[in-house]
N, CA, C and O of each residue as an XYZ file, in Angstrom:
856
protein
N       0.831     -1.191      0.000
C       0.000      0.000      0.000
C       0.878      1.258      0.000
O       1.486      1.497      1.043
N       1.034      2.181     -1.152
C       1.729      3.131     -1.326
C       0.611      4.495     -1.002
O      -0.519      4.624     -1.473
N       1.258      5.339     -0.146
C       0.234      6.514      0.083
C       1.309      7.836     -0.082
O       2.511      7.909      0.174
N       0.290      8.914     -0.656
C       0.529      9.893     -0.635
C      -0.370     11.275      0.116
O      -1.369     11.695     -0.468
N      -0.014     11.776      1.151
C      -0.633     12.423      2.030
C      -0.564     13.987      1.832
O       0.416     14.654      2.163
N      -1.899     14.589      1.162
C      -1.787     15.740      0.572
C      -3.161     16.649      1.429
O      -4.294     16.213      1.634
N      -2.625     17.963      1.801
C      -3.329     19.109      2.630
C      -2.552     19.966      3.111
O      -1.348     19.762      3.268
N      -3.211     21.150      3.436
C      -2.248     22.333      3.678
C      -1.626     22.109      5.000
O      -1.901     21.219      5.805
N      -0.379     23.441      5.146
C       0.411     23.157      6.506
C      -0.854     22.939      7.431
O      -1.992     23.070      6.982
N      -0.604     22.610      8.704
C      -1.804     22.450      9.702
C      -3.345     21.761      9.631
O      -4.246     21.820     10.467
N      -3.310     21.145      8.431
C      -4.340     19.973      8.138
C      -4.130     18.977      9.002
O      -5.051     18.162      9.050
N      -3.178     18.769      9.731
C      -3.806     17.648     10.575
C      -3.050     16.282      9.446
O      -3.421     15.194      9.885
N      -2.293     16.141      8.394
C      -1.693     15.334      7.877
C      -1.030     14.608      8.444
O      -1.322     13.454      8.760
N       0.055     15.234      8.675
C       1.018     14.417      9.771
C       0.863     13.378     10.641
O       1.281     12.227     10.764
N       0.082     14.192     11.250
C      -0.391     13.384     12.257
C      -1.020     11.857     11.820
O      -0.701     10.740     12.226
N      -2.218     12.346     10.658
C      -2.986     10.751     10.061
C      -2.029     10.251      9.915
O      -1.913      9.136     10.422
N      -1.265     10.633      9.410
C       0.189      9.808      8.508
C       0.324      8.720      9.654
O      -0.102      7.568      9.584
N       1.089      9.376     10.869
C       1.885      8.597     11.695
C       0.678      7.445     12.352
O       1.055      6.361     12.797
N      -0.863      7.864     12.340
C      -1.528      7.155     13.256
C      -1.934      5.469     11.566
O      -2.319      4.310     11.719
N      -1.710      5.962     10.741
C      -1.642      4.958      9.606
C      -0.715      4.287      9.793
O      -0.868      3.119     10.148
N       0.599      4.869      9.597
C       1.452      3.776      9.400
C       1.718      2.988     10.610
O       2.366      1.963     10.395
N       1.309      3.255     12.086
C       1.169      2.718     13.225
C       0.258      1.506     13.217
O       0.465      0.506     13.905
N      -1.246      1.739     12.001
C      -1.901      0.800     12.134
C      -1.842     -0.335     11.040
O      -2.319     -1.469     11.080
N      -0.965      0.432      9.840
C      -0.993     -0.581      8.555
C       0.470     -1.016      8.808
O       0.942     -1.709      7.907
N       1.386     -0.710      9.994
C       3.026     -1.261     10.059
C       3.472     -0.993      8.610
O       3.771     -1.956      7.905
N       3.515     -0.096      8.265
C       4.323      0.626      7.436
C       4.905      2.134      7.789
O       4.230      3.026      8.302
N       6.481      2.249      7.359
C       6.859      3.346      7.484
C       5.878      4.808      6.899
O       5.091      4.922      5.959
N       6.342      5.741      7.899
C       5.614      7.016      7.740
C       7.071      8.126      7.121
O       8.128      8.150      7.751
N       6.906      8.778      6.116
C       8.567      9.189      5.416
C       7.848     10.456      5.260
O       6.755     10.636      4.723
N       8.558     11.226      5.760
C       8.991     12.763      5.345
C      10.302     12.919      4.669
O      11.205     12.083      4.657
N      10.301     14.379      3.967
C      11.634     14.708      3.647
C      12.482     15.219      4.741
O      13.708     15.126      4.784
N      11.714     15.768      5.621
C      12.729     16.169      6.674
C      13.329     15.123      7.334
O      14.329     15.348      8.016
N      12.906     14.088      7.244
C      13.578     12.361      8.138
C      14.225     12.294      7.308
O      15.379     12.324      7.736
N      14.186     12.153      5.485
C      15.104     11.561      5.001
C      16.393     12.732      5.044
O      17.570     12.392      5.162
N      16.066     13.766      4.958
C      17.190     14.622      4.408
C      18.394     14.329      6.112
O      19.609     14.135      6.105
N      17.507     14.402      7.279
C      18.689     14.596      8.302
C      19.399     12.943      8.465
O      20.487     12.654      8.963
N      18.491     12.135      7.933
C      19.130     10.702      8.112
C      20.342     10.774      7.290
O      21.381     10.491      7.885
N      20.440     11.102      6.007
C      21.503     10.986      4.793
C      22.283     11.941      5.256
O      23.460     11.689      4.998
N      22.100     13.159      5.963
C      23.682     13.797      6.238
C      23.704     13.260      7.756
O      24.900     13.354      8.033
N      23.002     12.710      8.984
C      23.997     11.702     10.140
C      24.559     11.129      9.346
O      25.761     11.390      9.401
N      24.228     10.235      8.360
C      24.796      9.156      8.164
C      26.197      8.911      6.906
O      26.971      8.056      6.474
N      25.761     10.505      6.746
C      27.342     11.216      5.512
C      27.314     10.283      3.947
O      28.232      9.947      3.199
N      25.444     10.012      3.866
C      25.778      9.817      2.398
C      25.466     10.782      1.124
O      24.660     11.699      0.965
N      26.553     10.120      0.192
C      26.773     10.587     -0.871
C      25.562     12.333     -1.201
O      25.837     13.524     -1.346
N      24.246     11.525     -1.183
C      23.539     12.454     -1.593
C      22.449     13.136     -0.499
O      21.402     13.720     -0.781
N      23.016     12.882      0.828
C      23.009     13.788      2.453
C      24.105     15.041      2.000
O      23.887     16.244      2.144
N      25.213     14.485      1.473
C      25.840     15.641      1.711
C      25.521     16.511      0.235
O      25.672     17.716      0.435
N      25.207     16.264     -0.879
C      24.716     17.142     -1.399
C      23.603     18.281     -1.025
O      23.827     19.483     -1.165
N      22.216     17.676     -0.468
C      21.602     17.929      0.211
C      21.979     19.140      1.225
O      21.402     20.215      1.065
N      23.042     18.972      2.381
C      23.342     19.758      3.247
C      23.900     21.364      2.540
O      23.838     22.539      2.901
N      24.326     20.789      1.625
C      25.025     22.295      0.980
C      24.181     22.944      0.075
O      24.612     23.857     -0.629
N      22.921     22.532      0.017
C      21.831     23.239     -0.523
C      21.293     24.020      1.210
O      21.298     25.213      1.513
N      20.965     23.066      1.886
C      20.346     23.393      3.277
C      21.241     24.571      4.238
O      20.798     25.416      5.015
N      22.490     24.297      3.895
C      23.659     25.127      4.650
C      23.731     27.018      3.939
O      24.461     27.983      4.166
N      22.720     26.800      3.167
C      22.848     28.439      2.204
C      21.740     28.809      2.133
O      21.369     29.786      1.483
N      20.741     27.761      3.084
C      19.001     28.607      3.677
C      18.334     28.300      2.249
O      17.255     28.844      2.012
N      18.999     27.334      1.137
C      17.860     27.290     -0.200
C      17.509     25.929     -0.337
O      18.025     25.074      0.383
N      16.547     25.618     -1.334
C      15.216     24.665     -1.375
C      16.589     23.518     -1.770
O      17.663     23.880     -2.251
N      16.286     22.376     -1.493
C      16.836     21.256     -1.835
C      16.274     21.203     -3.459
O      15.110     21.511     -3.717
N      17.227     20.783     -4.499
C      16.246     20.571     -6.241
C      15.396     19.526     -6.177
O      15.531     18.541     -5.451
N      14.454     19.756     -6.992
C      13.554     18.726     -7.111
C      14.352     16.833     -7.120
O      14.244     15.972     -6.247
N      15.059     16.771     -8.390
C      15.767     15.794     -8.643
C      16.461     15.191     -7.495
O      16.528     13.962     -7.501
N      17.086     15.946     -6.331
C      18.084     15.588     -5.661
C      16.645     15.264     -4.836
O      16.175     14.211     -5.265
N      15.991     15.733     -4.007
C      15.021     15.493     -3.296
C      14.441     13.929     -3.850
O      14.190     13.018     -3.060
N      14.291     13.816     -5.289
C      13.620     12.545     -5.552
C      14.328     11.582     -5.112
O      13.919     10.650     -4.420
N      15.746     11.817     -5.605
C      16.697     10.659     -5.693
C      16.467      9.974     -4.203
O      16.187      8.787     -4.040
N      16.699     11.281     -2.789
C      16.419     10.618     -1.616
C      15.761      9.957     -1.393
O      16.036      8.930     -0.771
N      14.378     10.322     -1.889
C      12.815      9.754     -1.581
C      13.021      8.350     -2.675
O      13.735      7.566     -2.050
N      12.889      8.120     -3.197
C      13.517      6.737     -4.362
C      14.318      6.028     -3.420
O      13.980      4.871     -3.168
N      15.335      6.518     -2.844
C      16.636      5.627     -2.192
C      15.822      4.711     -0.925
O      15.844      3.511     -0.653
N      15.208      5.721     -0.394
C      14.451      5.715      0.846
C      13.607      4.310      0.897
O      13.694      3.268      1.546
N      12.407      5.028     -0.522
C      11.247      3.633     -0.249
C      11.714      2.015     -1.412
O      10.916      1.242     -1.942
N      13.405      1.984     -1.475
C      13.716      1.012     -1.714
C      13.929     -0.078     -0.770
O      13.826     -1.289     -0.969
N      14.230      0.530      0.250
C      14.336     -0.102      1.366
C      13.716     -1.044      2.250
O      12.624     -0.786      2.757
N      14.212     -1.922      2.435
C      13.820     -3.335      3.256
C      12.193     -2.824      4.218
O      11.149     -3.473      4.297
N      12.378     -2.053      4.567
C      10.709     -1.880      5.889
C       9.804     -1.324      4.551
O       8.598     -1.509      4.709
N      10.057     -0.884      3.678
C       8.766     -0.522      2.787
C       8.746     -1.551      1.724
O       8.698     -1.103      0.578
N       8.776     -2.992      1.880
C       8.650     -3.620      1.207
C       7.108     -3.791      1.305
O       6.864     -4.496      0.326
N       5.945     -3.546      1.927
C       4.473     -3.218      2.220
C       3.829     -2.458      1.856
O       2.637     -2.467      1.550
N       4.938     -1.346      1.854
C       4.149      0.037      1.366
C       4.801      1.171      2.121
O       5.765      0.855      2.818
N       4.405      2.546      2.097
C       4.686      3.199      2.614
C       3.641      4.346      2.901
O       2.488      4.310      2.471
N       4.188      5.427      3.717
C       2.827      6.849      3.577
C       3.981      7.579      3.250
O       5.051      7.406      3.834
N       3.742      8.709      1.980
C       4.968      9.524      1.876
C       4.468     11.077      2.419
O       3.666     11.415      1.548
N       4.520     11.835      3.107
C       3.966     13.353      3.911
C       5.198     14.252      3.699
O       6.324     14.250      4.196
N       4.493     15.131      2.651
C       5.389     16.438      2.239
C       5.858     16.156      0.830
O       6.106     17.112      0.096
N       5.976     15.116      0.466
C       6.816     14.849     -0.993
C       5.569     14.102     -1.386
O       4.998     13.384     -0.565
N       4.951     14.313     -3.125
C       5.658     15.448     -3.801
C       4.895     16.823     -3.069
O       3.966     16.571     -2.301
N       5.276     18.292     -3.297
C       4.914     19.095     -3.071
C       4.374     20.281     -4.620
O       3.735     21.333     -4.607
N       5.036     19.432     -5.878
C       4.670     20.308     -6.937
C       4.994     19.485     -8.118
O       6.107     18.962     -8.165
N       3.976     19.276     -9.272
C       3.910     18.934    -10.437
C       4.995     18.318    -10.841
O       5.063     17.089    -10.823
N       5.930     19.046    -11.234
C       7.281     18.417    -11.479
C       8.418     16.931    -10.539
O       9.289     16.126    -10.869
N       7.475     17.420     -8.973
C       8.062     16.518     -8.428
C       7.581     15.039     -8.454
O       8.294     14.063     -8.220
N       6.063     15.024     -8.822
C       4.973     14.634     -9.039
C       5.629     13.040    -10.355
O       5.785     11.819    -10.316
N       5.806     14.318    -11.425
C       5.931     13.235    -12.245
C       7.512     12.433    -12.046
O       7.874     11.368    -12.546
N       8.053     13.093    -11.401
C       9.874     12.719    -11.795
C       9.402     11.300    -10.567
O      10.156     10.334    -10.676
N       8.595     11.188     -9.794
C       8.347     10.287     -8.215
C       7.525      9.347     -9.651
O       8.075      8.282     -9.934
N       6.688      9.614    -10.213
C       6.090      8.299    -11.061
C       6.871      7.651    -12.319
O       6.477      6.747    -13.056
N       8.106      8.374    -12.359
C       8.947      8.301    -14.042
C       9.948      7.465    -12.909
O      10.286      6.388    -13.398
N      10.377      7.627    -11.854
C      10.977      6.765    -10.709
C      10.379      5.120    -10.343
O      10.942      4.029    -10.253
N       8.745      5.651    -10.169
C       8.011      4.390     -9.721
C       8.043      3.256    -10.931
O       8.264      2.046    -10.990
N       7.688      4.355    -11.901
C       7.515      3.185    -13.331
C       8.790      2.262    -13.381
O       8.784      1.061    -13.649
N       9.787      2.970    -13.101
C      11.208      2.188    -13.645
C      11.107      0.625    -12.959
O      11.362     -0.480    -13.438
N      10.587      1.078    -11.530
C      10.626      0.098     -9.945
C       9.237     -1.082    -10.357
O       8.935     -2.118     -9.764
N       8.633     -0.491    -11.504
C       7.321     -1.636    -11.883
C       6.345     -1.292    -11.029
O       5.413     -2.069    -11.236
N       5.961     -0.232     -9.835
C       5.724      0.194     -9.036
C       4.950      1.606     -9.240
O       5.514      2.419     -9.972
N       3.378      2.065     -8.502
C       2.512      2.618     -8.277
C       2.177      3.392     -7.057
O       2.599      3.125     -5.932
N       1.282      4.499     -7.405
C       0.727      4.837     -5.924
C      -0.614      4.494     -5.980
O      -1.310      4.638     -6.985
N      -1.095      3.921     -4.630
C      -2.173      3.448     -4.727
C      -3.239      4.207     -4.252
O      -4.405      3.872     -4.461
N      -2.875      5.368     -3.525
C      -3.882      6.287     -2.890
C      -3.360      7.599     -2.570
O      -2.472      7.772     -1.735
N      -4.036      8.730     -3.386
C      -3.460     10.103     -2.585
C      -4.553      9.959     -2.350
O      -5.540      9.421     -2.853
N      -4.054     11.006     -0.734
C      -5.164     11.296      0.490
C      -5.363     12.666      0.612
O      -4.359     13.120      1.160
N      -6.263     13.658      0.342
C      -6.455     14.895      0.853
C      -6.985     14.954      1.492
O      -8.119     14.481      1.565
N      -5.989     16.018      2.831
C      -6.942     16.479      4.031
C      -7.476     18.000      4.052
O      -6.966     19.098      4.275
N      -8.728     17.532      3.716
C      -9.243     19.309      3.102
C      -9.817     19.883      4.569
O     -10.708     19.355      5.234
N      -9.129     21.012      4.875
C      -9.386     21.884      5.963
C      -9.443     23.220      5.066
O      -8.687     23.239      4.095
N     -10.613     24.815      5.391
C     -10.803     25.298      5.192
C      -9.775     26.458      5.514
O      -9.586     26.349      6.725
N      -8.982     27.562      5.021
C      -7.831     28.423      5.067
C      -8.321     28.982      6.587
O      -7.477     29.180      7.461
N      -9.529     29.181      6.785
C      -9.777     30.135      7.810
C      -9.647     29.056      9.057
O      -9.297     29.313     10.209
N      -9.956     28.017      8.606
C      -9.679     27.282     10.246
C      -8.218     26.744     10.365
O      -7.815     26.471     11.496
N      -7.475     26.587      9.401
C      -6.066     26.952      9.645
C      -5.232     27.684     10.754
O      -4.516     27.436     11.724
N      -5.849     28.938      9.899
C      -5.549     30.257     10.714
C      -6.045     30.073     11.919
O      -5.455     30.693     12.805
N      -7.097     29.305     12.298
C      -7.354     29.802     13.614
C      -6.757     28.349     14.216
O      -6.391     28.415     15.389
N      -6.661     27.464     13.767
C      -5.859     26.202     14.733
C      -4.361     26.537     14.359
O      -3.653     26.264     15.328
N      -3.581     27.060     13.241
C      -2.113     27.245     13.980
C      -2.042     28.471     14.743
O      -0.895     28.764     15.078
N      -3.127     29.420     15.181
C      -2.314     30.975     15.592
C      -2.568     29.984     17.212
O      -1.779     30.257     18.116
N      -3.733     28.804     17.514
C      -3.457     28.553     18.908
C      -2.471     27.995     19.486
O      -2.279     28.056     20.700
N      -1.728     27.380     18.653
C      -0.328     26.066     18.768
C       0.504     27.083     20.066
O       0.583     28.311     20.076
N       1.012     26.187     21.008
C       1.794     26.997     21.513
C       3.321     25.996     21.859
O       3.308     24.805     22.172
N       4.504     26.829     21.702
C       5.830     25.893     21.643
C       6.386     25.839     23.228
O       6.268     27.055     23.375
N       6.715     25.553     24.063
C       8.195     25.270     24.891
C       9.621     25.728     24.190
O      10.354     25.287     23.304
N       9.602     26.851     25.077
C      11.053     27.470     24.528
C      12.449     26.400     24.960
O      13.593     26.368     24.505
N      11.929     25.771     25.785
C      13.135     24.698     26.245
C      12.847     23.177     25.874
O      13.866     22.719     25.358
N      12.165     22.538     25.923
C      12.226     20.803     25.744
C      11.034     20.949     24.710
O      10.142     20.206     25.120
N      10.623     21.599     23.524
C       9.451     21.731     22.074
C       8.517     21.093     22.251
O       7.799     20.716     21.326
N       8.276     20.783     23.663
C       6.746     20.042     23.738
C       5.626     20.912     22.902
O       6.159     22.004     22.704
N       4.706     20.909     22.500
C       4.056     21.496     21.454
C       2.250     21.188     22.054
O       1.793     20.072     22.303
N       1.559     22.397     22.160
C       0.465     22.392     22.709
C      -0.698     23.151     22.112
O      -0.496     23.681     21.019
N      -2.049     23.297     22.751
C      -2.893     24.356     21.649
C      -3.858     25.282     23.051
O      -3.686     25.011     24.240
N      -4.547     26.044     22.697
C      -4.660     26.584     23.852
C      -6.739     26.113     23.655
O      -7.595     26.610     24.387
N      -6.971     25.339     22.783
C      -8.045     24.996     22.827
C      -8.499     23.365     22.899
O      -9.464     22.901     23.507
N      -7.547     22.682     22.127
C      -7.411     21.415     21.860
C      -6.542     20.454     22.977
O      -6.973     19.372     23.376
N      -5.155     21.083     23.437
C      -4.222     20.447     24.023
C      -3.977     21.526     25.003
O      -2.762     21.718     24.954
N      -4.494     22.318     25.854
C      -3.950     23.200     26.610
C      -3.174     22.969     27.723
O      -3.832     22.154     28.368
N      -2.097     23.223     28.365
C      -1.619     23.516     29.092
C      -2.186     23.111     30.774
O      -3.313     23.515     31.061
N      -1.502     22.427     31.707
C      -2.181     22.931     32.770
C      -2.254     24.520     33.429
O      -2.891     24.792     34.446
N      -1.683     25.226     32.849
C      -1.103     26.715     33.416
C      -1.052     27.308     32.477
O      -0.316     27.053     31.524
N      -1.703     28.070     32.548
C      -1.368     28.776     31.025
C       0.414     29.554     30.358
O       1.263     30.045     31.101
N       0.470     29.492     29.573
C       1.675     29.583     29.111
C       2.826     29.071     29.315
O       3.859     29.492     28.794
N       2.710     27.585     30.520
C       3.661     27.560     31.403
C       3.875     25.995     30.665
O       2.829     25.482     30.268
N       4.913     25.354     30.494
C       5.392     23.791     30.155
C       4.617     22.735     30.707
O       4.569     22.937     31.920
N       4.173     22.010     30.495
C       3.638     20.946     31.839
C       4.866     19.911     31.659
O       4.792     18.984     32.466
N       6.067     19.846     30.719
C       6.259     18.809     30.761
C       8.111     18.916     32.078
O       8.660     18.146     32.866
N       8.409     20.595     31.468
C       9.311     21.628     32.125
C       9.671     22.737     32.698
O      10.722     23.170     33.171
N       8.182     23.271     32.521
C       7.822     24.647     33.198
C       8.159     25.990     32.846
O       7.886     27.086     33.336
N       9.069     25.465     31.502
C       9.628     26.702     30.923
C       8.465     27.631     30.119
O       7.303     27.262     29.941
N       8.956     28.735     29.736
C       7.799     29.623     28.716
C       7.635     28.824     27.776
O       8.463     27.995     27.397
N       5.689     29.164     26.970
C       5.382     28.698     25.879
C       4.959     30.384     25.235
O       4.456     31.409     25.696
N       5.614     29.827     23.662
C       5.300     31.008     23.597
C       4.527     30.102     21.937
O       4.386     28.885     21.824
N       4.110     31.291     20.744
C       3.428     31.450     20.053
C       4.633     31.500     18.581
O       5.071     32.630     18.368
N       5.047     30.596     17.807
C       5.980     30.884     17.142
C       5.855     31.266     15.930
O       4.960     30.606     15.402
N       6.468     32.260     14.986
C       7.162     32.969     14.040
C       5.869     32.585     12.946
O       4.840     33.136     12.553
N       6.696     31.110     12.683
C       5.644     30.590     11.659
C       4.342     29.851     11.827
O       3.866     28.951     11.136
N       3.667     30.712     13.397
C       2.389     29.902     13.643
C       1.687     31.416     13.327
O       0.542     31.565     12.900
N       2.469     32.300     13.580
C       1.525     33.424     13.495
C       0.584     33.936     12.052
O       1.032     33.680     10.934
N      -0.245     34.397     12.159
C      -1.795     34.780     11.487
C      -1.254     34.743      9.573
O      -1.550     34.017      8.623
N      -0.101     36.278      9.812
C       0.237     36.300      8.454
C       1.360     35.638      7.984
O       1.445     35.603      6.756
N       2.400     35.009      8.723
C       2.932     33.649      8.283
C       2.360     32.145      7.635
O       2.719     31.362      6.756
N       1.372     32.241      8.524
C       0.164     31.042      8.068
C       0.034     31.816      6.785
O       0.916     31.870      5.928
N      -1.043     32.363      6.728
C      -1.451     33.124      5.184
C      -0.460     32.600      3.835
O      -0.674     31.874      2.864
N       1.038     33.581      4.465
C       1.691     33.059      3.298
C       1.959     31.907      3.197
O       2.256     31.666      2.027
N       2.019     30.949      3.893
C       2.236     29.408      3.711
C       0.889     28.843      3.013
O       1.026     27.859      2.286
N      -0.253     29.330      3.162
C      -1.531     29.058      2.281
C      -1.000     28.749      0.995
O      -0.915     27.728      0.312
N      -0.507     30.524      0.818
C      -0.529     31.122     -0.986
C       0.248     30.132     -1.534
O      -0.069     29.349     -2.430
N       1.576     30.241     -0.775
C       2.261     28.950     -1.528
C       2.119     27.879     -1.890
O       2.804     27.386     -2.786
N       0.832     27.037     -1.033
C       0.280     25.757     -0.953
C      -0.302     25.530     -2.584
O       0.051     24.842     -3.542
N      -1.697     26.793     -2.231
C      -2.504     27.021     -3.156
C      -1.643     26.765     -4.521
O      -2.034     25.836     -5.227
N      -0.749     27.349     -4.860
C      -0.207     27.432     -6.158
C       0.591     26.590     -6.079
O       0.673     26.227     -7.252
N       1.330     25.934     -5.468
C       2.485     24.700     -5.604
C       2.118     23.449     -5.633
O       2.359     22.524     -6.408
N       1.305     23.583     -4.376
C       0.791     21.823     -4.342
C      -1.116     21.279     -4.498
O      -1.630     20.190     -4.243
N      -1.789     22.675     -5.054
C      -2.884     22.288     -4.797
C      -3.306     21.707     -6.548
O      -4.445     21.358     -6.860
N      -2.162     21.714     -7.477
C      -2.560     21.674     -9.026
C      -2.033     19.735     -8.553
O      -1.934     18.802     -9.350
N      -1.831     19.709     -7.253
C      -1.242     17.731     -7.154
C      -2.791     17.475     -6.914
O      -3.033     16.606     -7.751
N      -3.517     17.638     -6.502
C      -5.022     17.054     -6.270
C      -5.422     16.866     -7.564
O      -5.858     15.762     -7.890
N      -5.331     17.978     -8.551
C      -5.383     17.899    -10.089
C      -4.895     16.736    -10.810
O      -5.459     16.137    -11.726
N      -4.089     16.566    -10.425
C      -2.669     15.522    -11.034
C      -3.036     13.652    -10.652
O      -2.829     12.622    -11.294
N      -3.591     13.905     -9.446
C      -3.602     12.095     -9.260
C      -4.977     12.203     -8.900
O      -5.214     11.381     -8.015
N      -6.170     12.993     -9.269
C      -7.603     12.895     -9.676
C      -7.710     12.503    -10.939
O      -8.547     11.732    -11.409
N      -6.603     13.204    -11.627
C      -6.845     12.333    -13.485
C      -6.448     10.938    -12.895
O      -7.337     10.095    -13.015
N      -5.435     10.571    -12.356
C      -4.598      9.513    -12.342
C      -5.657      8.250    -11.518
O      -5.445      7.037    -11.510
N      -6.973      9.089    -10.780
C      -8.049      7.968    -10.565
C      -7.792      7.396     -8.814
O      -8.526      6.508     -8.380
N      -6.612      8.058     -7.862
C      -6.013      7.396     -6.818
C      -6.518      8.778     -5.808
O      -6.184      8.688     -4.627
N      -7.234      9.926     -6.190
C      -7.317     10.791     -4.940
C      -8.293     10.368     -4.024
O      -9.387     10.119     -4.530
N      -8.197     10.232     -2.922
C      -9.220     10.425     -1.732
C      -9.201     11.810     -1.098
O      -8.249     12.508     -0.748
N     -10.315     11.985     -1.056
C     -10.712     13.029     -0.002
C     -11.248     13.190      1.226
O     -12.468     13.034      1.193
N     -10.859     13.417      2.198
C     -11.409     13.642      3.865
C     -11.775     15.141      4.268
O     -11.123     16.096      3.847
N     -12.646     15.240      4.942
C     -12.979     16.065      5.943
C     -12.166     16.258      6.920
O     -12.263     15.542      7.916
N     -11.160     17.299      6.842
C     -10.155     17.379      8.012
C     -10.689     18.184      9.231
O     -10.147     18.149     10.336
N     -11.764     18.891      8.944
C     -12.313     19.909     10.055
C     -13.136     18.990     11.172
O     -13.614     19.669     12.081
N     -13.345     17.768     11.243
C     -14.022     16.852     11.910
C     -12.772     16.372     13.150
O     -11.570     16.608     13.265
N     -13.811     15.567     13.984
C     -12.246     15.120     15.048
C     -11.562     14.482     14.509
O     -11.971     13.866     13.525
N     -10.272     14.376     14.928
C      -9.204     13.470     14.843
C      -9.400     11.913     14.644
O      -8.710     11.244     13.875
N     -10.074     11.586     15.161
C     -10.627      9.965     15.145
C     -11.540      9.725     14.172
O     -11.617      8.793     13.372
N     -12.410     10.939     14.386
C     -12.848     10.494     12.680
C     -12.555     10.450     11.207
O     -13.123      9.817     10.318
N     -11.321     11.443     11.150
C     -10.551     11.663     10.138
C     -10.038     10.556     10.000
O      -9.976     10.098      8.859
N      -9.696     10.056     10.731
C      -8.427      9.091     10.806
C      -9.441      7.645     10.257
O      -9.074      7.026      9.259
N     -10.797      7.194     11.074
C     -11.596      6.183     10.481
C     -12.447      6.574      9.214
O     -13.331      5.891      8.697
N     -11.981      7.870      8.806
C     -12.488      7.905      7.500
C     -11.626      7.667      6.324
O     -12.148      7.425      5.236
N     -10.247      7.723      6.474
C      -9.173      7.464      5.895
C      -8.774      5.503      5.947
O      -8.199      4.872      5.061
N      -9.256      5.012      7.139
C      -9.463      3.748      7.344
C     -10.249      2.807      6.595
O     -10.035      1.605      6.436
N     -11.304      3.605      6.103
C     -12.618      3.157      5.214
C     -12.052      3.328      3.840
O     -12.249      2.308      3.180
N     -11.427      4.245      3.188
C     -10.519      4.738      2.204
C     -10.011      3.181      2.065
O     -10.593      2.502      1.219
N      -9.136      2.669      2.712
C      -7.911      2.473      2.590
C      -8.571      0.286      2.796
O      -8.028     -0.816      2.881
N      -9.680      0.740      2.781
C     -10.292     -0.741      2.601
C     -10.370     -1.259      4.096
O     -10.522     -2.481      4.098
N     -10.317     -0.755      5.276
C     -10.312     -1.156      6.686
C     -11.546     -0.880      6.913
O     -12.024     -1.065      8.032
């Protein structure tokens, strides 16, 4: 079972991701896992990677694939995998199926988690961080015993950079135009699902379950 997990920042993706591959025992792959695994581990195309990352610019599409390719060759995704964050745009889209084809190999399900821009905005401006140990909280959903205060260290929580109102926003715009023409892309291709992300957590998650033939 090959998945691809598509919705804006703060959809609540992630998260399905990890509570899937927990229940189908298949790896859950980001690019951010693969990219810091390949430079611990000082390969070849980690360290390309880093010297894109070391000058604050986008990793290339190609080099990004190659990781993600290297990645779900690997012995634990012989089942399948959930891939979250990759692809993020058209181009990456096809170079991940001009990859799969070679491998004799398919995706069997993109998943969209459709949450509305405005409830975005209002579930990341509540997120609140731990300036010391990143425990990560909400002030409606996951609050705090104390307000502003750690429960896990007691240190300040504060409200971060890219949770705030018009940071969100621009992370929308970018969505909108980068990755929302991929719903386009594997709706021709006959593999999109769609969820209700504005619903609870558990139901998202058993509606994605029903998806996925469970």
């Amino acid at each position: 079972m090959k998945i691809i997990m598509l919705g804006a920042p703060g959809a609540g993706k992630g998260t399905q991701a990890k509570m899937i591959a927990e229940k189908f025992g298949i790896p859950h792959i980001s690019t951010g896992d693969i990219f810091r695994a390949n430079i611990k581990n000082g390969t070849e195309l980690g360290a390309k990677a880093k010297e894109y990352m070391d000058q604050g610019l986008l990793v290339p599409d190609e080099l990004t694939c190659d990781l993600v390719v290297d990645r779900i060759q690997q012995e634990d995704c012989k089942k399948g995998y959930i891939l979250d964050g990759f692809p993020r745009t058209i181009p990456q889209a096809e170079a991940l199926d001009a990859a799969l084809t070679k491998l004799g190999e398919n995706i069997d399900f993109a998943i969209n988690v459709e949450v509305p821009d405005e409830n975005i905005v209002r579930r990341m401006g509540g997120r609140r961080a731990c300036v010391s140990c990143g425990a990560t909280y909400h002030v409606v959903y996951n609050a705090p015993a104390k307000e502003n205060v750690c429960d896990a260290c007691g240190a300040e929580l504060i409200l971060r950079d890219d949770d705030k109102p018009e940071t969100v926003q621009k992370r929308l715009s970018v969505y909108h135009e980068q990755t929302q023409p991929l719903i386009d892309y594997y709706t021709k291709k006959g593999v999109i699902a769609e969820v209700d992300g504005t619903i609870d957590m558990q139901d998202v998650f058993a509606a994605i379950c029903k998806i996925l033939g469970e």
